[in-house]
Each structure stands twice: as C-alpha cells, then as structure tokens.
C-alpha positions in Angstrom: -18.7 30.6 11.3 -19.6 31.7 8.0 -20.2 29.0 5.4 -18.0 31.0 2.5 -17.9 27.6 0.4 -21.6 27.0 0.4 -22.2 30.9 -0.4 -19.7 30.2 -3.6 -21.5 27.4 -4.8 -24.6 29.2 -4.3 -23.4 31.4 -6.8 -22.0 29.0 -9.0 -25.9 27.3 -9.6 -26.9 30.5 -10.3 -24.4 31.7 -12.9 -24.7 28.3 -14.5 -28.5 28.2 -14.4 -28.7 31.5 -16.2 -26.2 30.4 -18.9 -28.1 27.4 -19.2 -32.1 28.9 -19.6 -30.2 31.7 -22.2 -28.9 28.4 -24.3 -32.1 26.6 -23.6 -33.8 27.5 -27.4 -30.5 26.7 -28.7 -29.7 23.6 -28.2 -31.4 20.5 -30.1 -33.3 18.1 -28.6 -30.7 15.4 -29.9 -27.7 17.6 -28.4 -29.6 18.0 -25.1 -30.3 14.3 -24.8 -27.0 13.1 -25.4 -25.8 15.8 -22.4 -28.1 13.9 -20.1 -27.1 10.8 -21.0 -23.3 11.5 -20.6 -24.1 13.5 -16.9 -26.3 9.9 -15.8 -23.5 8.1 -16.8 -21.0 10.5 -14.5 -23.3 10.4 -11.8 -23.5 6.5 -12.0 -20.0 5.9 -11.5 -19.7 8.7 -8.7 -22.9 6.8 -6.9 -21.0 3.8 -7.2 -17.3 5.2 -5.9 -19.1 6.6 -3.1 -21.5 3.4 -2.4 -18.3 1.3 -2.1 -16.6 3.4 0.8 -18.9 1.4 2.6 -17.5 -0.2 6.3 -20.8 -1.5 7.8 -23.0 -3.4 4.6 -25.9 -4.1 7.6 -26.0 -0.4 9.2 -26.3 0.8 5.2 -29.1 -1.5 4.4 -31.2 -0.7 7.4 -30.3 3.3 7.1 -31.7 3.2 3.5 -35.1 0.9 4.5 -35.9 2.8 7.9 -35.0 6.2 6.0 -37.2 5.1 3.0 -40.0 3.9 5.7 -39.7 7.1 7.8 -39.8 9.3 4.7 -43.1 7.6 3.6 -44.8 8.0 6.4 -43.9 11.9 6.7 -44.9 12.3 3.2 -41.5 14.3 2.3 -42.1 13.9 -1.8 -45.7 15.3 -1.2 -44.1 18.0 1.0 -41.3 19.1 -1.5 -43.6 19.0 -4.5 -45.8 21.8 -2.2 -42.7 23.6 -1.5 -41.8 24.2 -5.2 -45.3 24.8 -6.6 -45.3 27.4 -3.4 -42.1 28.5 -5.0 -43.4 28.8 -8.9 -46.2 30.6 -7.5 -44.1 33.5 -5.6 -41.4 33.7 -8.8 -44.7 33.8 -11.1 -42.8 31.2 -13.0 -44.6 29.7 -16.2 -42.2 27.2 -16.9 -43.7 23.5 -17.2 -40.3 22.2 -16.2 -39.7 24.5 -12.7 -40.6 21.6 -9.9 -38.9 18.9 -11.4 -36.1 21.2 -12.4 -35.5 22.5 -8.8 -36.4 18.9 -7.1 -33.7 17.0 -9.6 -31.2 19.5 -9.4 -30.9 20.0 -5.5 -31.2 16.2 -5.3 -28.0 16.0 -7.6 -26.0 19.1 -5.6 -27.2 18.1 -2.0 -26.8 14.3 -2.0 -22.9 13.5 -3.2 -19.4 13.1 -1.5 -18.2 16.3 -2.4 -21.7 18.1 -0.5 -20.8 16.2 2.7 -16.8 15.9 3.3 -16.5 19.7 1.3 -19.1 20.9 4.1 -16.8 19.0 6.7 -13.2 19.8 5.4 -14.4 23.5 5.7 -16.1 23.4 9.6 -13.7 21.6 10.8 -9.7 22.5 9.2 -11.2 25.7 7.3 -10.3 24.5 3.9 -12.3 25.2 0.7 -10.6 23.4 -1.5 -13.5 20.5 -1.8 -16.3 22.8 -2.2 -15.1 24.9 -4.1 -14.4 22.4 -6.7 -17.7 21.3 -6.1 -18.8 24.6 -7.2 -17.2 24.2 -10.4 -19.0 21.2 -11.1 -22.6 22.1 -10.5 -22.4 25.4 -12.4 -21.7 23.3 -15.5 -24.1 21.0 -14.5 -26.8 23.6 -13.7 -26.0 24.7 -17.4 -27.1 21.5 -18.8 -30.0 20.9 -16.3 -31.5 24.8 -17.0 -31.3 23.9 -20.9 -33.5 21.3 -20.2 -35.7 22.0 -17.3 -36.0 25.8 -17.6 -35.5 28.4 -14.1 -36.7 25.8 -11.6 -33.1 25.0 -11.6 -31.8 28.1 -10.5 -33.6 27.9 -7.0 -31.6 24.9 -6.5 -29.9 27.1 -4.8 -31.8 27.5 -2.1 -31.4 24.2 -0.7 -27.7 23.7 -1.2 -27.2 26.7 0.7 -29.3 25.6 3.8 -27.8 22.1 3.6 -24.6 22.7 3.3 -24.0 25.8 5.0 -25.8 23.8 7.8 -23.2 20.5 7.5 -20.4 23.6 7.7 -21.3 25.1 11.0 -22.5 21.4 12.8 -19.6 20.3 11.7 -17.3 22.9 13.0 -19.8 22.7 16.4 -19.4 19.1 16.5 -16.3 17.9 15.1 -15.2 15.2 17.7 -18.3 13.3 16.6 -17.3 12.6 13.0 -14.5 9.7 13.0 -13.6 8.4 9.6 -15.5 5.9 10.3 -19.0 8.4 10.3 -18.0 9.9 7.0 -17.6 6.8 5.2 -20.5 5.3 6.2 -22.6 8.5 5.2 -20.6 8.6 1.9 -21.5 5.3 1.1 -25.3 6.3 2.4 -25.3 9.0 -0.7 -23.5 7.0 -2.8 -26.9 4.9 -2.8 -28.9 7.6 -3.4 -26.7 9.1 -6.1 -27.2 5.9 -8.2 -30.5 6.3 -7.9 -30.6 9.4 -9.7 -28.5 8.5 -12.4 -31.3 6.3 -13.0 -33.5 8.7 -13.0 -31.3 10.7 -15.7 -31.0 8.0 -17.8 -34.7 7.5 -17.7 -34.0 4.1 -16.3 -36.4 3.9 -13.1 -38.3 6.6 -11.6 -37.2 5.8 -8.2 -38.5 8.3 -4.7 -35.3 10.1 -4.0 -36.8 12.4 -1.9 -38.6 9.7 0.6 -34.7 8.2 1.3 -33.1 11.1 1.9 -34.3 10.2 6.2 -31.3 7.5 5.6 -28.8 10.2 5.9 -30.0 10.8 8.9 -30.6 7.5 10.3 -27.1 6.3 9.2 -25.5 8.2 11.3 -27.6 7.6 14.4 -27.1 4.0 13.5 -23.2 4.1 13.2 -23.0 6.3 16.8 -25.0 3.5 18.5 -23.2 0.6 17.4 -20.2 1.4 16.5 
C-alpha cells in the first residue's frame, strides 16, 4: 500500500521548515527561546502520557538498557552525525545549525505516539485521521525548530518518511502481530525517549537519543517472547 499519511506529513515538515528559515532573522533571540521552552514543556508532558501506558514496568526497563547497550556498541550517534554531515555536504548547506537541526527534529517527529499508532491506524483500518493530525503538529513545530536551527530541519523529512511509511506497510503486512498489548508497551517505549528530549529542549541534560532508539526494537521482541 501506499503510505498517503506519511507522504502528507512529509510535506507538512517541509512547508513548515520553509516558513520557519524565512522568519529565522526575524524573530528575537528572547522570542525564540521562550518558543523552545514552551515546545520542551509540551513534549515533556506527551513523554510522560505516553511513558505511563506502560503494562510490563520490567520488559520497558530492560528494552531501554539493552537498546541503549546495543546502540553503543553499533555506534548509531557516530553513524547519524556521518549521515547528516554526508547530507550538508550534497545540499552545499552552510548552516552551522543543519546536523543538529535535522538529528533533533526527526528525533521529535519519529519517536512519539502519534508516529507509531498513526502509522498503525492507517496499515491496518486505512484511516488517516492520526497522522494527519500529526502532520499538523510538526509543520508548526518545524516552524519553530527552522527559526532556530536553520534548513537542517527541513531534511527531517527524510526520515519520517522512511520510518513511518515503513510502520504503515509492516503494519498492514503484519497486523495480527500487534495486540493492544504490543502498542502500549512500544508507546510507553517512546514515551521514554520523548522525555528525554524535552530535556534536551529545555537544555536540561544532553542525553544520547539516538544510541536508545535499538529499544524500540527490542521492546517488541521482548513483549512477543514473554508475553
């Protein structure tokens, strides 16, 4: 099938990263502070609605300390960072801001409730609802990530699209395998790693996103076993 939602939302980042690199000499640094700290804040509170969906406290601890373990040893910041300076290169991008723009804002659209059950809702009844609210959100948030972080943010894209066109059609593949049981567990899975990076927006703790993003993974290998 064809992911139609993620293709929207696609656009969506784009639209909004463009609005928000046209604004970026316009808006004051006190302006574009407060923004951040008001989106860190959101994304704390969505972290912890998700985290607490949790059914299995033991299968989410171990998902987030093998994940963490597993994405050390493969290196997957080091890898990313390579992947977007690859990326700056190829764009002929000057902006100071482009890696940690595109690295923060697909860790923000990819990791989140609304990434995994919109992706799901669509494979497996067809409805877009979900994502396509979704959409709406991260264009406004690309806006105020661009301001800040410049055109990195627009390739956010990118990822979003792979991931969550790729959730769409396993899902829609696979759909016997994902009881309510598998979704909340994985919900509460990003809900961990979506409080990690409201601290990272609210310049609380610079904490390796991209080295726990393996407990997604792992999560739902752990769940199938023993549940």
């Amino acid at each position: 099938m064809i992911p139609i939602g993620s293709l929207v939302n696609a656009a969506a980042i784009i639209g909004g990263s463009l609005i928000g690199v046209m604004l970026h000499s316009r808006f004051p640094e006190r302006i574009r502070q407060i923004v951040f700290q008001g989106l860190g804040l959101c994304t704390l509170v969505l972290g912890m609605q998700m985290a607490l969906k949790v059914q299995d406290t033991i299968i989410l601890i171990f998902s987030i300390l093998l994940g963490g373990i597993i994405g050390e040893l493969l290196k997957l910041d080091t890898l990313f960072e390579r992947l977007a300076r690859k990326l700056k290169k190829m764009t002929g991008s000057t902006s100071a801001g482009f890696i940690d723009g595109i690295i923060t804002a697909s860790l923000i659209f990819c990791i989140g409730a609304m990434a995994i059950i919109g992706s799901f809702e669509e494979g497996i009844h067809g409805n877009h609802t979900v994502i396509y609210t979704k959409s709406i959100l991260d264009g406004f948030a690309s806006i105020a990530l661009a301001s800040t972080y410049g055109i990195g943010v627009l390739f956010s894209f990118i990822p979003v699209l792979l991931y969550q066109g790729s959730l769409t059609i396993f899902a829609s593949s696979f759909q016997e395998w994902f009881s309510p049981l598998m979704i909340a567990q994985l919900t509460a899975t990003g809900g961990v790693l979506i409080i990690g990076i409201s601290m990272i927006l609210l310049d609380v703790k610079k904490i390796n996103l991209s080295n726990l993003l393996p407990s997604l993974g792992i999560v739902i290998l752990l769940t199938a076993f023993f549940k």
